[in-house]
C-alpha positions as CSV (number, residue, x, y, z in Angstrom):
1,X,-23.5,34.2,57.0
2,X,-20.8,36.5,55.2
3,X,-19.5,39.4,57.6
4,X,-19.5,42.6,56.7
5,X,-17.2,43.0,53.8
6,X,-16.2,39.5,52.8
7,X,-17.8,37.8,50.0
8,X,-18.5,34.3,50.1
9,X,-17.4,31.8,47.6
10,X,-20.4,30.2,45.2
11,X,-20.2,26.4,45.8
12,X,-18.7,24.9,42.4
13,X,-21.4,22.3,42.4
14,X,-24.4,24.9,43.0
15,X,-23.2,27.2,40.0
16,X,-22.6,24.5,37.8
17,X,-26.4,23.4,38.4
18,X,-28.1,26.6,37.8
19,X,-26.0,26.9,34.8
20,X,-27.6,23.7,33.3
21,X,-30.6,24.6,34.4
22,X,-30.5,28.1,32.5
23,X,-29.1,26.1,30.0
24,X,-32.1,23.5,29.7
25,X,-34.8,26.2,30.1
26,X,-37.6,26.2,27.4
27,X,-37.0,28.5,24.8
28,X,-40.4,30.6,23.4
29,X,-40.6,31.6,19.9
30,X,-40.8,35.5,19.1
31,X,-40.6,37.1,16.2
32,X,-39.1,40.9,16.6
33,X,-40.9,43.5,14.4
34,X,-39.0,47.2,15.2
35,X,-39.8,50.6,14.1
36,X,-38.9,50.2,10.6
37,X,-41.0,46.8,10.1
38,X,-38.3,44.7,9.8
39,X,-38.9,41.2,11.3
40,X,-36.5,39.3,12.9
41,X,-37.2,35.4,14.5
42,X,-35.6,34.7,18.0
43,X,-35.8,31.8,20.2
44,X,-35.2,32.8,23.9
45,X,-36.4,32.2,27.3
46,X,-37.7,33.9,29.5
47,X,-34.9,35.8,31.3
48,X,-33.5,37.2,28.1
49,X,-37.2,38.7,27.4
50,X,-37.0,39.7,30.9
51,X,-33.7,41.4,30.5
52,X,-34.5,43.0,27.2
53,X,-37.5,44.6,27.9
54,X,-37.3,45.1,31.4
55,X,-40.3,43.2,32.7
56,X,-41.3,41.3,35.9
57,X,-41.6,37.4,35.8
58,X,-45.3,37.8,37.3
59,X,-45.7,40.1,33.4
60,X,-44.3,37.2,31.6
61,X,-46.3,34.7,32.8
62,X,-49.6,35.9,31.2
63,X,-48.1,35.2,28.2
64,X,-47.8,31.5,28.8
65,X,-50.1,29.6,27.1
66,X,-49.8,26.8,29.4
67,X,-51.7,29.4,32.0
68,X,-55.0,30.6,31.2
69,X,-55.1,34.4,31.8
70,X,-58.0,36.5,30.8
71,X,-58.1,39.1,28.3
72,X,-55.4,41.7,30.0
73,X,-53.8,44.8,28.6
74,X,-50.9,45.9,31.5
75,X,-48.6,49.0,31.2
76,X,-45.6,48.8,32.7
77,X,-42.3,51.4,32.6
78,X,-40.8,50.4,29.2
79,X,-43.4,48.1,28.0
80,X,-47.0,47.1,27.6
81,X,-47.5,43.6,28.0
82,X,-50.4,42.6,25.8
83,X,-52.4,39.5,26.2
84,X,-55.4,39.3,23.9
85,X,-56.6,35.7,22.7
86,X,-54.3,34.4,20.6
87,X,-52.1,37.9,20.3
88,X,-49.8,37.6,23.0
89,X,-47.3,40.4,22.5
90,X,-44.6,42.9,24.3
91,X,-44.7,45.9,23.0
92,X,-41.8,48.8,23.8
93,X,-41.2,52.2,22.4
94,X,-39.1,50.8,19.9
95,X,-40.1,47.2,18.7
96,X,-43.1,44.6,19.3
97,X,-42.4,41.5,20.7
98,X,-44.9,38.5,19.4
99,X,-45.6,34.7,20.5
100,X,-45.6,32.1,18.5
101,X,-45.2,33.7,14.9
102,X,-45.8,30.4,12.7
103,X,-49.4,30.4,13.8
104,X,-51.9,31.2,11.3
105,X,-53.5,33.9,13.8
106,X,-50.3,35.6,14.5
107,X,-49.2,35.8,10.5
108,X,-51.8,38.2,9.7
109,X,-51.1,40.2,12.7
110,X,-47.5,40.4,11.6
111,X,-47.9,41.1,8.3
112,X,-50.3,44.1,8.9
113,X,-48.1,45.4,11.6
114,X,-45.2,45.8,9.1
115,X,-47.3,47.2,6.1
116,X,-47.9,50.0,9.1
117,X,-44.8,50.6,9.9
118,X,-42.8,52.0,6.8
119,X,-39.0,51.0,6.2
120,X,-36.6,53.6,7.4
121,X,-35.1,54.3,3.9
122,X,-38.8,55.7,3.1
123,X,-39.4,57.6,6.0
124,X,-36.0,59.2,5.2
125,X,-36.5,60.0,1.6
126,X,-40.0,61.5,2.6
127,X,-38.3,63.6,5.1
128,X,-35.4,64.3,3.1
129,X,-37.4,65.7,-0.5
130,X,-40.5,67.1,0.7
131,X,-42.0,66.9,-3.0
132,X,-45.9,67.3,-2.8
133,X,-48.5,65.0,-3.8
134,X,-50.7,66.2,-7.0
135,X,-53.7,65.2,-4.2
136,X,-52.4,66.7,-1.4
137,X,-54.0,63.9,0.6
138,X,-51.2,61.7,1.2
139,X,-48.1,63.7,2.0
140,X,-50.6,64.7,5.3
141,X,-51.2,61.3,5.6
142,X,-48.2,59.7,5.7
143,X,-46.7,62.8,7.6
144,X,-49.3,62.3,10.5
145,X,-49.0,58.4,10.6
146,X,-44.7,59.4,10.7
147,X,-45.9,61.2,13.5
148,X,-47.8,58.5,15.8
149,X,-46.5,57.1,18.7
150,X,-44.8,53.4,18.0
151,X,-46.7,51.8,20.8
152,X,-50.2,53.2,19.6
153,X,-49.6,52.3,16.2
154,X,-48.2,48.3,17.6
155,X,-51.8,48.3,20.1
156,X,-53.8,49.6,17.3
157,X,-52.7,46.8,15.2
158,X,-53.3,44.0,18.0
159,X,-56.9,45.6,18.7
160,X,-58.0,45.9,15.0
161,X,-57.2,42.2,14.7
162,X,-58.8,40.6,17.6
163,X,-61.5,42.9,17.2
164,X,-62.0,41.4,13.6
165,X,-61.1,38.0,14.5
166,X,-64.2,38.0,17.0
167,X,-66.4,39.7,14.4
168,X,-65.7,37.3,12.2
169,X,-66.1,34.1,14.2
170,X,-69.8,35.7,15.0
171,X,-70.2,36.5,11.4
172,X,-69.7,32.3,10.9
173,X,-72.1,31.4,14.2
174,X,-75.0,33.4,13.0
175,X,-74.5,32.2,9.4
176,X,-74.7,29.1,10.5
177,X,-77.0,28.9,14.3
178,X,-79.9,31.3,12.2
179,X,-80.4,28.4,9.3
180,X,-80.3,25.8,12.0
181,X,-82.8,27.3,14.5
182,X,-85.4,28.0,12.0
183,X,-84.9,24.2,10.8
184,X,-85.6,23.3,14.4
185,X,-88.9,25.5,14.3
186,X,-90.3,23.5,11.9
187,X,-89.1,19.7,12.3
188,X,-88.1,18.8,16.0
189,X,-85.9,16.2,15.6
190,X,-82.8,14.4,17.6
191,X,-80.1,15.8,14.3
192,X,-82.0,19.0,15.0
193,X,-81.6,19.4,18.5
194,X,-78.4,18.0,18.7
195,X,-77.0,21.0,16.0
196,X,-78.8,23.3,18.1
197,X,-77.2,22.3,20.8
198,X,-73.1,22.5,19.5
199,X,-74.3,25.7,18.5
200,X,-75.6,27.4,21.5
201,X,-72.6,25.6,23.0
202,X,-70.2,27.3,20.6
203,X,-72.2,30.6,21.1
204,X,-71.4,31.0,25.3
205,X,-67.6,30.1,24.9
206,X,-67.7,32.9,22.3
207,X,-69.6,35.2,24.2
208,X,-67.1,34.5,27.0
209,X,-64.8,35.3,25.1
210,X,-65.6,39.0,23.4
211,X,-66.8,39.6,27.0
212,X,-63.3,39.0,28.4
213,X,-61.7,41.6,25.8
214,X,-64.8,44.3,26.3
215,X,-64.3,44.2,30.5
216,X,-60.3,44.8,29.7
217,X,-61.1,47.6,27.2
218,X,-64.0,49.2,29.4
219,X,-61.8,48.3,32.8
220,X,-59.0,50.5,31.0
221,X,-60.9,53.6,29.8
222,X,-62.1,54.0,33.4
223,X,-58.6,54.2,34.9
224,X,-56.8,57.6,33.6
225,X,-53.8,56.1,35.9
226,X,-53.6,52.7,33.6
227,X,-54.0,55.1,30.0
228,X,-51.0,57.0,31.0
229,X,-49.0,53.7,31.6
230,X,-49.5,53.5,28.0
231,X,-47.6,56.8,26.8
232,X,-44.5,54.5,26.6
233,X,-42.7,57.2,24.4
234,X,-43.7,60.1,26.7
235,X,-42.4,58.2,30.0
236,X,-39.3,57.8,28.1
237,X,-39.0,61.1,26.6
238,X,-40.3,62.6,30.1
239,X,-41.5,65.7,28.2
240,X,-45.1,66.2,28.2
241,X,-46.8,66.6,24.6
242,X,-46.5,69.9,23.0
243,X,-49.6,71.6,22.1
244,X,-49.9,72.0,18.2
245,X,-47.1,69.7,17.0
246,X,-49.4,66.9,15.6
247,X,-49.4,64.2,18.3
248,X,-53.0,64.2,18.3
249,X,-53.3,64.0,14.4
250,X,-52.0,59.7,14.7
251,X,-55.0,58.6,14.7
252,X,-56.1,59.4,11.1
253,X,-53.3,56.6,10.1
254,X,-55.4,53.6,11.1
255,X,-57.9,52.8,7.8
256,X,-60.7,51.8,10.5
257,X,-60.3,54.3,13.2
258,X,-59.5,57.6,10.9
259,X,-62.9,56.8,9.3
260,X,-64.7,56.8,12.5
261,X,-63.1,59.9,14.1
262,X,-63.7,63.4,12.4
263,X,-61.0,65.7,11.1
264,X,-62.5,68.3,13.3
265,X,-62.5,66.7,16.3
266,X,-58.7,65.4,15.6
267,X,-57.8,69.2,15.3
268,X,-59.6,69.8,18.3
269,X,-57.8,67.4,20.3
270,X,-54.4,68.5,18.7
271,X,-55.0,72.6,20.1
272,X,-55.7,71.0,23.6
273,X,-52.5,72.3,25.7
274,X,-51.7,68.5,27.0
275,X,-49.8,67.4,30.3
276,X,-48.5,63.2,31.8
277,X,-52.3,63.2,32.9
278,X,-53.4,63.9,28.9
279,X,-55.0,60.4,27.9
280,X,-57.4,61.8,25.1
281,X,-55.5,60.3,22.5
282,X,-55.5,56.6,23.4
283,X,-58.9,57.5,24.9
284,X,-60.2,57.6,21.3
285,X,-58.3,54.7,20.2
286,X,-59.7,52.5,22.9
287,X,-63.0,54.0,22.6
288,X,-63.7,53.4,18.8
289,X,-62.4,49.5,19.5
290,X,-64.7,49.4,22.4
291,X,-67.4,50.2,20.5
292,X,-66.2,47.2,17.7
293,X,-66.6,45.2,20.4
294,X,-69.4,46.1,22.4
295,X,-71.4,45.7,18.7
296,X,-69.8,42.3,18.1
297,X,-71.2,41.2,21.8
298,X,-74.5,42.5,20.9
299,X,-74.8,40.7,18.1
300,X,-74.1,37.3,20.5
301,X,-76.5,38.7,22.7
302,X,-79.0,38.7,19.4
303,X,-78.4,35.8,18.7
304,X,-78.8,34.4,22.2
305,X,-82.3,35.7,22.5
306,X,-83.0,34.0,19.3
307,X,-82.1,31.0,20.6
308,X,-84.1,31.6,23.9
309,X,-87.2,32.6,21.9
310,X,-86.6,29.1,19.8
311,X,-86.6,27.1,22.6
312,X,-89.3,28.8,24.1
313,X,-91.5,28.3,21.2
314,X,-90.4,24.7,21.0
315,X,-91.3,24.3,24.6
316,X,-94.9,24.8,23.6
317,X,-94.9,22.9,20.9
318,X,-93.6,19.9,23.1
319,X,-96.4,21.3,25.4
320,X,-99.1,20.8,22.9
321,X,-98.6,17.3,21.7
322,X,-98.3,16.9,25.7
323,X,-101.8,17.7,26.1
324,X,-102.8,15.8,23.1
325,X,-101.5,13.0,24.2
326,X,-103.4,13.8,27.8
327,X,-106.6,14.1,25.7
328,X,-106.0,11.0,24.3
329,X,-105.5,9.2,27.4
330,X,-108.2,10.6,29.1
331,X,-110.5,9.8,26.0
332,X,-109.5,6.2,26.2
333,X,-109.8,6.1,30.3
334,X,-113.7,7.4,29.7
335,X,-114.1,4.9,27.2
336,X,-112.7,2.2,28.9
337,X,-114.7,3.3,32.2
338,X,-118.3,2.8,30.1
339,X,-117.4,-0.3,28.2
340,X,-115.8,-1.7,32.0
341,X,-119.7,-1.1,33.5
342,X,-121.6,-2.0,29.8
343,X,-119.3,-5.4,30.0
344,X,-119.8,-6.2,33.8
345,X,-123.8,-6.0,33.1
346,X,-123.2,-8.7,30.2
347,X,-120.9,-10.9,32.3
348,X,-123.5,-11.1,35.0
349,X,-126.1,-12.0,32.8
350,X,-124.0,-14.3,30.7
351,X,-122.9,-16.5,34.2
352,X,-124.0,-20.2,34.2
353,X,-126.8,-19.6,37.1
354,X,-130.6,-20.4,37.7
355,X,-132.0,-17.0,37.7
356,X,-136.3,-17.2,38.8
357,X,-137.0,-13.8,37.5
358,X,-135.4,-14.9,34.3
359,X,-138.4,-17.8,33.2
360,X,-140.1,-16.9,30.8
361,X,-139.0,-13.7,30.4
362,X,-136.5,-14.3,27.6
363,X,-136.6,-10.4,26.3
364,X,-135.2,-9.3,29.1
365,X,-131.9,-10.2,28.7
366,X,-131.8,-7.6,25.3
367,X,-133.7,-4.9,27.6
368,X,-130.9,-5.1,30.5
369,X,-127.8,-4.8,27.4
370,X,-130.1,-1.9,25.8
371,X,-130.3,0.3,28.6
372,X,-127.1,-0.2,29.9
373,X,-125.5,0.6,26.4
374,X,-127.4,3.8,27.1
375,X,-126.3,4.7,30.8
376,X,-122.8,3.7,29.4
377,X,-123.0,6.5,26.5
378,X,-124.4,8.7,28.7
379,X,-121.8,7.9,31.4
380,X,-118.9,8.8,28.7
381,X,-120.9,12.0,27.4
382,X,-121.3,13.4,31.1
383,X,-117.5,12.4,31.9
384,X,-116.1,14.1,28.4
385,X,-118.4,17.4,29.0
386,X,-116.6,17.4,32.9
387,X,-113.3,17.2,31.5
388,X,-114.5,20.0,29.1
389,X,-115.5,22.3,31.4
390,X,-112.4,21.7,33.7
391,X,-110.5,22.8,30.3
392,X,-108.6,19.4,30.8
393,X,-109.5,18.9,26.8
394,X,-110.7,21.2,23.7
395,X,-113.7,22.2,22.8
């Protein structure tokens, strides 16, 4: 143990090892997106992610793929780590963060991110001119989506498109689970059930999915306390929002959202006299996608039903041609009861021995096989009307 005021020299050996173990630490592909929409590919590890955007090593593990983590949306002091499905992000007040960029769920996402954010030259020369529009409609446009917060406009983004991902692989399961169920419906057969079965298997891992993303998304609109983790740009600023200046007007920038929201109710929002506890704004974000999502798990849930109502009526089928075949069984057992008694009659009569009543009585041999053809029908008749009446076969 070093006293107090001397510093104790590293061991040569012990330095040189965690060097070449920083050195030989797996690198994670990112691709940097910033304010202006530029994108930039890096290749680092973990602690120089950690250093750049000032996150824990517990934050940086959800991102690992090799870890499964559900659906999680965390705010942290300068940054909002963002783990949705296949959108595994960082997001600052500044610049978005995004894992693995060469896959072909992650291009889109980039793509979209940067038509949303304007290069600076533009922004610039919109600020710097101030010409007006013929239509009047863009110039507010493009001055309110100037005006919206980085990190709302980078989450917006990540929500719209895992929102639509999951829309559309439930678009593709009913398309194709609808077709297949009404197939089994009317021929029951082993190809049948089998595709019925992938299906429905298809259809919980998805449901298990969107439910994952809704439970974050309704988890985080009760909690005013994880919102406000959010306001990345206002924790940075440290300036509450300033009533009237257009903060609240960001939302009209998204195509999906600004449809959904009225003008009204975005000017309503904007007069509000906001403070660090004011979540309205993301409130609405998160509330439109919520209701994207809750939608998209209804429609599982549709489907699901449809499924349970399939197999239901299949059931009975299966339980018909059960009873059918019980009807047949029991027909045959009957039958097989009065020919067992009609036959024993025969066989006694047919034995090789001397019977005395028999002399001279030759007709009686047809009488006894007459009469106990009859008891035998009406045997079967009596047993059939029991089974009848016990509802064991139709009428």
């Amino acid at each position: 143990m070093a006293r107090d005021g001397y510093v104790v020299p590293a061991d040569p050996q012990v330095a040189a090892a965690a060097a070449v173990k920083k050195k030989t630490q797996t690198a994670w592909s990112w691709i940097l997106v910033d304010a202006c929409g530029q994108g930039t590919m890096l290749d680092a590890d973990k602690h120089a992610i950690m250093h750049r955007v000032q996150i824990h090593a517990r934050d940086l593990r959800i991102l690992d793929p090799l870890l499964s983590y559900p659906s999680t949306i965390l705010g942290r002091e300068r940054a909002i780590v963002l783990n949705l499905e296949h959108i595994k992000a960082i997001i600052t007040s500044e610049e978005v963060l995004l894992r693995d960029p060469l896959d072909e769920n992650v291009i889109p996402v980039v793509e979209e991110l940067q038509r949303r954010l304007p290069p600076a030259n533009l922004i610039l020369q919109g600020q710097g001119d101030g010409k007006e529009n013929p239509s009047g409609q863009n110039d507010v446009e493009a001055g309110e989506e100037d005006e919206s917060p980085f990190e709302f406009r980078a989450l917006e983004v990540a929500l719209e498109a895992i929102c639509s991902f999951l829309a559309a692989r439930t678009t593709e399961l009913e398309t194709a689970a609808y077709p297949a169920l009404d197939e089994l419906t009317s021929k029951i057969s082993s190809r049948n059930l089998d595709r019925v079965r992938k299906l429905k298997s298809a259809m919980t891992r998805l449901t298990a999915r969107v439910q994952k993303v809704r439970d974050e998304l309704e988890q985080l609109l009760d909690d005013d306390d994880d919102m406000a983790d959010l306001y990345l740009s206002r924790k940075l600023a440290g300036t509450s929002p300033v009533s009237g200046s257009g903060g609240a007007y960001w939302l009209s920038a998204s195509p999906t959202i600004g449809s959904k929201i009225s003008r009204a109710s975005r000017v309503s929002v904007a007069t509000v006299h906001g403070d660090e506890n004011d979540v309205e704004e993301l409130e609405m974000l998160l509330e439109a996608y919520f209701m994207q999502i809750d939608s998209t798990l209804n429609k599982l849930t549709a489907l699901r039903e449809y499924i349970d109502d399939t197999e239901d009526y299949i059931n009975i089928q299966l339980d018909n041609h059960r009873n059918q075949l019980i009807q047949l069984e029991l027909f045959l057992s009957s039958g097989t009861v009065c020919l067992s008694f009609y036959s024993l009659v025969a066989a006694i009569f047919g034995m090789n021995i001397p019977y005395t009543w028999n002399d001279n009585h030759g007709y009686m041999f047809k009488w006894v096989v007459i009469v106990t053809g009859a008891i035998s029908a009406v045997l079967f008749i009596l047993i059939m009307s029991y089974a009848r009446y016990k509802g064991l076969v139709g009428s």
